[in-house]
C-alpha positions in Angstrom: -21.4 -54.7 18.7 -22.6 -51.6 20.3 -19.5 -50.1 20.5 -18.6 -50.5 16.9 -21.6 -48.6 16.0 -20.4 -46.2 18.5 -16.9 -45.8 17.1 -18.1 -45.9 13.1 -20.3 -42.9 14.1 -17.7 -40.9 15.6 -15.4 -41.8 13.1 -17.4 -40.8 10.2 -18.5 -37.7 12.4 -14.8 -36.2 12.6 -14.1 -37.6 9.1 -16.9 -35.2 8.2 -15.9 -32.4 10.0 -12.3 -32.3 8.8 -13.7 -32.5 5.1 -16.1 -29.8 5.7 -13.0 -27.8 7.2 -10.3 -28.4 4.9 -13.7 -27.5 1.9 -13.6 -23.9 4.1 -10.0 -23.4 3.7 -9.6 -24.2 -0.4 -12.6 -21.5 -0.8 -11.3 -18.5 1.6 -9.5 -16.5 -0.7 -5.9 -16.1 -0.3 -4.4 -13.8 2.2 -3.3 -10.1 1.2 0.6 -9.5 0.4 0.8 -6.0 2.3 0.5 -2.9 0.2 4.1 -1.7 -1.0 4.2 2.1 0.0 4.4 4.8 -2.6 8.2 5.7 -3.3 8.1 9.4 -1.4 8.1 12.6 -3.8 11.7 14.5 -4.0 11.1 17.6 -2.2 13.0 21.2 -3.2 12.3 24.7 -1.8 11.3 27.5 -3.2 14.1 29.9 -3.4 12.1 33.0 -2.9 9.6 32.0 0.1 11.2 28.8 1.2 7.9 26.5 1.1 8.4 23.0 0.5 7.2 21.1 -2.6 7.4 18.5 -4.5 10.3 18.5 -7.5 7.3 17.7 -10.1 5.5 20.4 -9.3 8.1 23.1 -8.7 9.4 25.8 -11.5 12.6 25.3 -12.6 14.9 28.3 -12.7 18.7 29.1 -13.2 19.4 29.1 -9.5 17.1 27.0 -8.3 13.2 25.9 -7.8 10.2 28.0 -7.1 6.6 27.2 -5.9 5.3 29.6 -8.9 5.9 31.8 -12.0 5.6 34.7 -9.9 8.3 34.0 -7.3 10.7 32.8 -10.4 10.3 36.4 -11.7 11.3 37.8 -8.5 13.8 35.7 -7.7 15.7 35.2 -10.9 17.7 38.5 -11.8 16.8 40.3 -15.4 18.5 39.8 -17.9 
């Protein structure tokens, strides 16, 4: 008789813990998808100096791309 109090009390002790523990996993939030990196910028250089920069930010000319307005005027000829 001893030994079926024995058993119900371990019994209901790992019923118990595996409740408790399968409780802790429905409440963790769900694990992160990894973070997509950002498509990379298309890079042009400047005509007149050669720096690199991005094509959104660069000045577009007749023969190319420049880092400002004042390398455009001295790189583009006169008309």
């Amino acid at each position: 008789m001893k030994y079926l109090l024995v058993l119900a009390v371990v019994l209901t002790a790992i019923w118990i813990w595996r409740h408790r523990r399968d409780e802790e996993r429905r409440d963790a939030p769900p694990p992160r998808r990894p973070d997509i990196p950002p498509t990379p910028a298309l890079m042009v250089a400047c005509r007149h100096c050669g720096v690199h920069l991005p094509r959104d930010q660069a000045i577009a000319g007749r023969l190319g791309h420049y880092c400002s307005a004042e390398h455009l005027r001295l790189g583009e000829p006169q008309r």
